[in-house]
C-alpha positions as CSV (number, residue, x, y, z in Angstrom):
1,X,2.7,7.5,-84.0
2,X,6.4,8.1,-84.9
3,X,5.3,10.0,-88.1
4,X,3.3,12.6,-85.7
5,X,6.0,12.6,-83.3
6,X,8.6,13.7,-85.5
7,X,6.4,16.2,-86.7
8,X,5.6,17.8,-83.5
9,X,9.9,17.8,-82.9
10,X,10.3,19.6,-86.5
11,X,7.6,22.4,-85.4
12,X,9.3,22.5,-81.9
13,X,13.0,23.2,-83.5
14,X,10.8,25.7,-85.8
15,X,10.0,27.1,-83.3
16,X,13.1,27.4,-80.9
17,X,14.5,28.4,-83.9
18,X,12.4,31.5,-84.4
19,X,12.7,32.2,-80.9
20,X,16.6,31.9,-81.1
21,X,16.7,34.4,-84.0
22,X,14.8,37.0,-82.1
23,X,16.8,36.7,-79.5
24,X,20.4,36.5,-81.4
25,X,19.0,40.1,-82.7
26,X,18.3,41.8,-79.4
27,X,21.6,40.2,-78.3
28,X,23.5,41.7,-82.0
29,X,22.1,45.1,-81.2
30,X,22.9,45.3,-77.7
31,X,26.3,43.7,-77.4
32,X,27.9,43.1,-81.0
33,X,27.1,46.6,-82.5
34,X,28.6,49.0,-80.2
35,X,31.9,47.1,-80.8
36,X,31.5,48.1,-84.9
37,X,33.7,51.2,-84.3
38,X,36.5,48.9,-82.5
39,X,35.9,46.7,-85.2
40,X,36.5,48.6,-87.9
41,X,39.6,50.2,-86.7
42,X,40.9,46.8,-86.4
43,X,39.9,45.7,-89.8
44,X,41.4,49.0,-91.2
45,X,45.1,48.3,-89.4
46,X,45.8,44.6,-89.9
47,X,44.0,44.7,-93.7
48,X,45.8,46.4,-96.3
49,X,42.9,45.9,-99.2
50,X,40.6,48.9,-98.0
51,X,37.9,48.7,-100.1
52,X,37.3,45.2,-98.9
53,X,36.9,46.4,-95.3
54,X,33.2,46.6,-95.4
55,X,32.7,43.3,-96.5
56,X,34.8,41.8,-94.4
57,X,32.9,43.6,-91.3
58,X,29.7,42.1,-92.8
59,X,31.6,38.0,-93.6
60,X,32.4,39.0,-89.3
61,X,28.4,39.7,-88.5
62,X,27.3,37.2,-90.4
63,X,29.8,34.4,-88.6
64,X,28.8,35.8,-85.1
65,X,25.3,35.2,-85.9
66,X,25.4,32.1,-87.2
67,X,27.5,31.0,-83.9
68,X,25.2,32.8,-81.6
69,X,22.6,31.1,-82.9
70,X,23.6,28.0,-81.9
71,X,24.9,29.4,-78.6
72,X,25.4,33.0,-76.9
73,X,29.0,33.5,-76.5
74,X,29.8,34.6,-73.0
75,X,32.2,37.3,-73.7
76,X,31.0,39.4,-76.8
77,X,34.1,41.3,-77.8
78,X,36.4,38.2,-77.3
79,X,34.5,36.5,-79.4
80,X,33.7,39.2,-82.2
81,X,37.5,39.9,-82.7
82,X,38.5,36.2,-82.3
83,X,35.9,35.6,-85.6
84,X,37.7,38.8,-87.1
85,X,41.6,37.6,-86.7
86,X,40.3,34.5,-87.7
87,X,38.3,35.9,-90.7
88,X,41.8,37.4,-91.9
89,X,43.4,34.6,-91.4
90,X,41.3,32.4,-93.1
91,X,41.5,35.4,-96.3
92,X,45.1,35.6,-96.4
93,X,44.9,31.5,-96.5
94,X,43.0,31.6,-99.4
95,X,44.7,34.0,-101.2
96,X,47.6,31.9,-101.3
97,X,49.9,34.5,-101.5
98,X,50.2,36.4,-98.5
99,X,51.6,40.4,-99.0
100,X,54.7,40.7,-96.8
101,X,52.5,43.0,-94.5
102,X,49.8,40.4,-93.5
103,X,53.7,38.1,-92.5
104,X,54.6,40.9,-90.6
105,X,51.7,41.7,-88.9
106,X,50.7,38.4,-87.6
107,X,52.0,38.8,-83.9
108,X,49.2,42.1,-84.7
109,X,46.4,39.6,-85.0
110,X,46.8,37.4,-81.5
111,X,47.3,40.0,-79.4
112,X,44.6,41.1,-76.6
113,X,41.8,43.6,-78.1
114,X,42.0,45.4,-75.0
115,X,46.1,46.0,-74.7
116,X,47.3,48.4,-77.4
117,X,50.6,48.4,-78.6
118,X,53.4,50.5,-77.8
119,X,53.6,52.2,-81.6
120,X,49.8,52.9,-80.9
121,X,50.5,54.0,-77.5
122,X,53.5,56.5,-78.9
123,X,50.8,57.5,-81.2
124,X,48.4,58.5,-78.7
125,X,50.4,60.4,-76.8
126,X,51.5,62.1,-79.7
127,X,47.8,62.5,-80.7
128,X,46.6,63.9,-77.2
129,X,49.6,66.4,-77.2
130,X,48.7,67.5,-80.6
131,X,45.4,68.0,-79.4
132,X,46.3,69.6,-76.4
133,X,48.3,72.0,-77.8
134,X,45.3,72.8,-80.6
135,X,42.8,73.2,-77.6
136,X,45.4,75.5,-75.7
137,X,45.4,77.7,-78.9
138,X,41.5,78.2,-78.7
139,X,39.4,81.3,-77.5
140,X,39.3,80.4,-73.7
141,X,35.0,80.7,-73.9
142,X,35.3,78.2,-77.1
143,X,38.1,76.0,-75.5
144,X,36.0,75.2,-72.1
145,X,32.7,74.7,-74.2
146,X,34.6,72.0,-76.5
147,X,36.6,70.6,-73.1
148,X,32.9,70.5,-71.4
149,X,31.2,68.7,-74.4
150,X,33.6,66.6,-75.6
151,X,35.8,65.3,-72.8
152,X,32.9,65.7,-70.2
153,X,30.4,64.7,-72.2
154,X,28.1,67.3,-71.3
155,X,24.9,68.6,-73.3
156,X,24.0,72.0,-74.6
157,X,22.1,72.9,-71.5
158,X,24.2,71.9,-69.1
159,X,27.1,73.3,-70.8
160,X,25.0,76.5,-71.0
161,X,24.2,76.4,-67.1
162,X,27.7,75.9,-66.3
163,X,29.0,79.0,-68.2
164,X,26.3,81.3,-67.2
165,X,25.5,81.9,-71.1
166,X,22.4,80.6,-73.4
167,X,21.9,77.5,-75.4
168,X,23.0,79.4,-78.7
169,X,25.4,81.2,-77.2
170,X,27.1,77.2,-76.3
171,X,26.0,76.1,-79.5
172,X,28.3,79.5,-81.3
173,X,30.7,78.4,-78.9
174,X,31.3,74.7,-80.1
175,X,31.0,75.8,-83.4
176,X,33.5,78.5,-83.8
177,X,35.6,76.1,-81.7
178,X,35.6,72.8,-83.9
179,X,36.1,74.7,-87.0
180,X,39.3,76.5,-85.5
181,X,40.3,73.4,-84.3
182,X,40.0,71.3,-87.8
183,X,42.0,74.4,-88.8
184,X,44.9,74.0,-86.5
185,X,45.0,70.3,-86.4
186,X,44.5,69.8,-90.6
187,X,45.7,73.3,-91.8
188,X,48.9,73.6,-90.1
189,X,49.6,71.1,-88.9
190,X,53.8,71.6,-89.2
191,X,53.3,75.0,-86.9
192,X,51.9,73.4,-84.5
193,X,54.4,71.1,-84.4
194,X,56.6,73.2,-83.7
195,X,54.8,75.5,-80.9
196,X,53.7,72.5,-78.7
């Protein structure tokens, strides 16, 4: 009796198990991996080994899975970066010699995901005026395509409708547009420096 019995609790936690999997997959997909580019521009500023970047990021899935297995975290990006600070934690400990910049950059590691800095804040604001000052530089047609697509997220058709022009015409538009764009922000980039 107690033999059959503990067979019917090992297919049960079979079972739940399988269940648990599925579900820890639908929960990855939907919650964990529209964090990955968050994620990885984390990883890339507190870890000064680049080419290990991608294997950390996969050490981080692998950790959230196993713990989401056992129990759905309420807060998903809480808990994804509190596995990653504590993944480069746990690295730096084992390394057992830790590079002045990981010593510097601890206070880096505990703060809030959602509060940036204020060196990243400066560099936003210097990033957006850059930008700015690239866009202000554009045709006016390709400018308010790019400003319509990009910052308003709108699609080729309804970009098209708005200005009063075709689908290709938009598509020319955003084209002509980005590549003058990589060419003022990547080309010269000292110029523009100096004109905004």
């Amino acid at each position: 009796m107690d033999d059959r019995s503990d067979r019917e609790d090992a297919a049960l936690r079979r079972t739940s198990a399988a269940m648990n999997a599925s579900e820890v997959d639908v929960w990855f997909v939907r919650e964990v991996l529209p964090l990955e580019a968050a994620l990885m521009q984390f990883l890339h500023h507190n870890w000064r080994n680049k080419s290990e970047i991608a294997d950390l990021r996969q050490d981080i899935y692998e950790r959230v899975c196993q713990a989401a297995q056992i129990q759905l975290p309420r807060q998903t990006k809480a808990f994804v970066f509190t596995t990653a600070r504590n993944l480069l934690i746990d690295r730096v400990r084992a390394a057992r010699i830790i590079p002045i910049e990981a010593a510097v950059d601890w206070e880096t590691l505990n703060v809030a995901m959602d509060a940036p800095g204020p060196d990243r804040v400066i560099l936003a604001r210097e990033e957006l005026r850059l930008l700015q000052a690239a866009l202000d530089r554009l045709p006016p047609r390709c400018r308010e395509a790019i400003v319509l697509k990009q910052i308003e997220g709108l699609t080729r058709r309804e970009i098209a409708a708005r200005m009063g022009v075709g689908e290709e015409t938009v598509k020319m538009h955003l084209t002509n547009g980005m590549r003058a764009l990589a060419d003022i922000l990547y080309g010269e980039p000292e110029d523009l420096r100096r004109n905004a």
